[in-house]
N, CA and C atoms as a LAMMPS dump frame, in Angstrom:
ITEM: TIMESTEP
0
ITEM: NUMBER OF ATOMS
222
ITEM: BOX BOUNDS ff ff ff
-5.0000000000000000e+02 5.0000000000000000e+02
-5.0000000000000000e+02 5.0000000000000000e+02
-5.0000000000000000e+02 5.0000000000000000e+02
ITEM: ATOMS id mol type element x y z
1 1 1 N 27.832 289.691 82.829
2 1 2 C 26.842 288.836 82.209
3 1 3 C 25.963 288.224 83.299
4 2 1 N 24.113 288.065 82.627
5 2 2 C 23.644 288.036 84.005
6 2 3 C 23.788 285.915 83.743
7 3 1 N 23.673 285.407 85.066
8 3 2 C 23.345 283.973 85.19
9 3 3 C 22.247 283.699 85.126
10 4 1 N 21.728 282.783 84.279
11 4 2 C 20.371 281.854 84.054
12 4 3 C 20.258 280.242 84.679
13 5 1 N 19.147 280.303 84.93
14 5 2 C 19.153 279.127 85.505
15 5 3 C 18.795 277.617 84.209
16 6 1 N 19.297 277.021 84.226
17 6 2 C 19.454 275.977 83.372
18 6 3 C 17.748 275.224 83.576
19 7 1 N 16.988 275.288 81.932
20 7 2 C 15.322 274.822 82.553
21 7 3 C 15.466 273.185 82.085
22 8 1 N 14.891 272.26 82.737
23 8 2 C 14.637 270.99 82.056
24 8 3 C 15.019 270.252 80.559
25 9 1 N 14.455 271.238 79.518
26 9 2 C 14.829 270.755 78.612
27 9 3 C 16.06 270.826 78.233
28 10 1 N 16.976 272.45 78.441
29 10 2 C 17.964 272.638 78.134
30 10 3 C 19.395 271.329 79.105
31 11 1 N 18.833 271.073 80.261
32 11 2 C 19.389 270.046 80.937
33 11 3 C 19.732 268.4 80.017
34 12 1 N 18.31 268.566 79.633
35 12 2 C 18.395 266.665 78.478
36 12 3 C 19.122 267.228 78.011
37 13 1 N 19.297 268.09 76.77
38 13 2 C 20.382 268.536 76.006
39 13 3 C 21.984 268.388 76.238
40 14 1 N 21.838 268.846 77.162
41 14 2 C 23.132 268.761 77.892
42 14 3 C 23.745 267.381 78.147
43 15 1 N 22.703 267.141 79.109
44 15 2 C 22.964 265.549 79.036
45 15 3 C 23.34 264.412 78.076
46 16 1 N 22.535 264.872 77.465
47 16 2 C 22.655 263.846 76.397
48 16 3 C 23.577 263.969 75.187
49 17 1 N 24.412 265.319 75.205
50 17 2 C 25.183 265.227 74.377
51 17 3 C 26.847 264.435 75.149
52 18 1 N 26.581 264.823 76.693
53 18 2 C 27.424 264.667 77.025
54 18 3 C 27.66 263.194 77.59
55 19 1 N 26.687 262.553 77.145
56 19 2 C 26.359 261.194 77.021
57 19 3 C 26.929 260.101 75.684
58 20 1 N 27.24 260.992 74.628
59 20 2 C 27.423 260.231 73.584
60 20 3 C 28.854 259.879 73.383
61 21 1 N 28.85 258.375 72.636
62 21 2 C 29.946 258.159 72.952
63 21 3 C 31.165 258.557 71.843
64 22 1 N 31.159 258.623 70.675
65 22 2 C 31.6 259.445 69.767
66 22 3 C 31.466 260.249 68.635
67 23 1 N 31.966 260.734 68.113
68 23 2 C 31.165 262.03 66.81
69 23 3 C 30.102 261.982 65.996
70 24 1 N 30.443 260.537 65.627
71 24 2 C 29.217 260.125 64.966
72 24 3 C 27.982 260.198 65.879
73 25 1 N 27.647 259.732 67.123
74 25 2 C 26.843 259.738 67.611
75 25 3 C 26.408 261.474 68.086
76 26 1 N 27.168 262.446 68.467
77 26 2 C 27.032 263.483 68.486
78 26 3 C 26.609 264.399 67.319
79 27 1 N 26.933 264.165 66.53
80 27 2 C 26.382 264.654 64.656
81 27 3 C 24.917 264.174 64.671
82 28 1 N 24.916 263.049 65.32
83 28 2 C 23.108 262.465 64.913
84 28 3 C 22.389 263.557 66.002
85 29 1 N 22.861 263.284 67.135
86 29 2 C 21.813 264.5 68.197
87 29 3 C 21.481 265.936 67.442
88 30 1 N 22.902 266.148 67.021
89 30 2 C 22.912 268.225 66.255
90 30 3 C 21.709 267.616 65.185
91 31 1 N 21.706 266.53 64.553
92 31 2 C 21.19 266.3 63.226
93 31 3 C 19.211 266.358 63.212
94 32 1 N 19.019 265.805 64.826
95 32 2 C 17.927 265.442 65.212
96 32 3 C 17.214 266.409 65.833
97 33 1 N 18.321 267.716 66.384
98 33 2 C 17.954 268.961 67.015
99 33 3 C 17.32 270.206 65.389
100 34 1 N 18.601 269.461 64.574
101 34 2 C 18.159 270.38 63.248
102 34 3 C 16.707 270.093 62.841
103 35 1 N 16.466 268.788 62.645
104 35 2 C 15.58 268.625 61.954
105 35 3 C 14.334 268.872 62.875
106 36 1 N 14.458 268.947 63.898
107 36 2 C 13.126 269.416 64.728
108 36 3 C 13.17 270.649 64.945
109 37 1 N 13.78 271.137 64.422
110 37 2 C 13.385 273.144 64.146
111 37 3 C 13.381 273.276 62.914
112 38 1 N 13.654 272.07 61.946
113 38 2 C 12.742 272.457 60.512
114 38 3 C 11.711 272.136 59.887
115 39 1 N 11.229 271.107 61.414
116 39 2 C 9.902 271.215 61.287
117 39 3 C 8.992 272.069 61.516
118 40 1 N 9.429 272.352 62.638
119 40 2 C 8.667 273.713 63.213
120 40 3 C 8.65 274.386 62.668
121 41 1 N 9.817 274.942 61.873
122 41 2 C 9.562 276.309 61.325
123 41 3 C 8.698 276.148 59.684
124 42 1 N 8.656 274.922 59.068
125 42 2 C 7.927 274.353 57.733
126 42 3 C 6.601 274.92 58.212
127 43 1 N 5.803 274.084 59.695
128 43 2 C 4.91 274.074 59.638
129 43 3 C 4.317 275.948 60.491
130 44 1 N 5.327 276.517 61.01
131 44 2 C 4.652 278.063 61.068
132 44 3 C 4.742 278.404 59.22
133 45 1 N 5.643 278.407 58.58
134 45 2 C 5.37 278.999 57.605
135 45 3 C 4.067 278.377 56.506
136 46 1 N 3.852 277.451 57.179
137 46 2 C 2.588 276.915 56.307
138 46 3 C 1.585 277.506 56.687
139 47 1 N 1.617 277.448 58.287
140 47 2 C 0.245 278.143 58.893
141 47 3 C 0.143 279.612 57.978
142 48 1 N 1.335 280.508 58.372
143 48 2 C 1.395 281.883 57.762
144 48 3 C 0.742 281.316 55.972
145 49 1 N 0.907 280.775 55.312
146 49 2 C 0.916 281.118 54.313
147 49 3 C -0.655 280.892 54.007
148 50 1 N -1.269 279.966 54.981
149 50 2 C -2.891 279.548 55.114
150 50 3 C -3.536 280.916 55.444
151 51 1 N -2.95 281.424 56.539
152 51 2 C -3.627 282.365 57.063
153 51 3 C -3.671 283.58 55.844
154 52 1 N -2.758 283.661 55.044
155 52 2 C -2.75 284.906 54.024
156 52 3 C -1.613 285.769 54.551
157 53 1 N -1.046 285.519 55.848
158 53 2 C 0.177 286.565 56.055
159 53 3 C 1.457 286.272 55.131
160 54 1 N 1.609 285.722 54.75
161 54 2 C 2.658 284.756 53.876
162 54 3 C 2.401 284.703 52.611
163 55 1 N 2.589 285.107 51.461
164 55 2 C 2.219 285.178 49.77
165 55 3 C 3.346 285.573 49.359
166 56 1 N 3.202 284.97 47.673
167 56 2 C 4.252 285.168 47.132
168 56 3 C 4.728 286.621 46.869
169 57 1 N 4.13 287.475 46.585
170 57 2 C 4.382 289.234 47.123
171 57 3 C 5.102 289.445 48.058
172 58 1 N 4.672 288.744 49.519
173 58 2 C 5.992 288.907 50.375
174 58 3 C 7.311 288.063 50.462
175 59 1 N 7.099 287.217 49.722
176 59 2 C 8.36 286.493 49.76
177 59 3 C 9.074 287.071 48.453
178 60 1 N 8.284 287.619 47.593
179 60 2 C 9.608 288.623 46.598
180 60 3 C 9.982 289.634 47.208
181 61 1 N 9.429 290.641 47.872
182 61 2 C 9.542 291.585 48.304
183 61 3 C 10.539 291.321 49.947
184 62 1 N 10.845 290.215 49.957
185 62 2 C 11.766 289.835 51.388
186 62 3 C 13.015 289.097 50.479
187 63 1 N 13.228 288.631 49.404
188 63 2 C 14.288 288.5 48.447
189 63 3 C 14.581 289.864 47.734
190 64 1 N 13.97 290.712 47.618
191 64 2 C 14.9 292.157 47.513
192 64 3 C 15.219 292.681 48.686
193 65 1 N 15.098 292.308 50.426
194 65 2 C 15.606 293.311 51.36
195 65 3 C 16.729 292.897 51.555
196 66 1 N 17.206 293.786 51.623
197 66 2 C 19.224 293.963 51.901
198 66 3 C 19.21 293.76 53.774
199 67 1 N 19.474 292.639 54.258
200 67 2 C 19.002 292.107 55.462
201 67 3 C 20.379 292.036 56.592
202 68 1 N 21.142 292.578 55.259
203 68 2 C 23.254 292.285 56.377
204 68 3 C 23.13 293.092 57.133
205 69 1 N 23.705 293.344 58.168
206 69 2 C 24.407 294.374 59.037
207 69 3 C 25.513 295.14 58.37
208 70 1 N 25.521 296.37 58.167
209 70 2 C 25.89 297.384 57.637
210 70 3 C 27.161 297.188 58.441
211 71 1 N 28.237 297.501 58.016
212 71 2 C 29.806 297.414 58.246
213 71 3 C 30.227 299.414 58.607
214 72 1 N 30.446 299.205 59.711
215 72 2 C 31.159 300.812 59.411
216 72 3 C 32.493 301.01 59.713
217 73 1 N 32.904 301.651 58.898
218 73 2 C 34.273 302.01 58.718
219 73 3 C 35.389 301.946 60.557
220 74 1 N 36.506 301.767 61.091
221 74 2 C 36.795 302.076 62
222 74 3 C 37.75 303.447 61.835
């Protein structure tokens, strides 16, 4: 496995979880990390859906794709 170098942000992260003083306080960080990637991702899918790449056609047509990883026999 290759080694990466640890960038700035991923460092606060670190830090700061390893900063907290118990679960509860650690649940709020995961809670605060969640909710700032569901923002992000609200507001790309808004953009997409402004722009016209995004319609309800493709969002039926992405609720019929069979999206699992196929299992094969050993």
């Amino acid at each position: 496995m290759e080694s990466m170098a640890i960038n700035p942000a991923q460092r606060m992260i670190i830090e700061s979880f390893a900063a907290s003083r118990d679960e509860k306080e650690t649940n709020d960080l995961m809670d605060m990390l969640r909710n700032f990637y569901v923002t992000r991702l609200k507001s790309e899918m808004q953009r997409l859906w402004d722009d016209g790449t995004l319609d309800q056609t493709a969002l039926d047509n992405l609720n019929r794709e069979h999206l699992r990883t196929p299992y094969k026999a050993l």
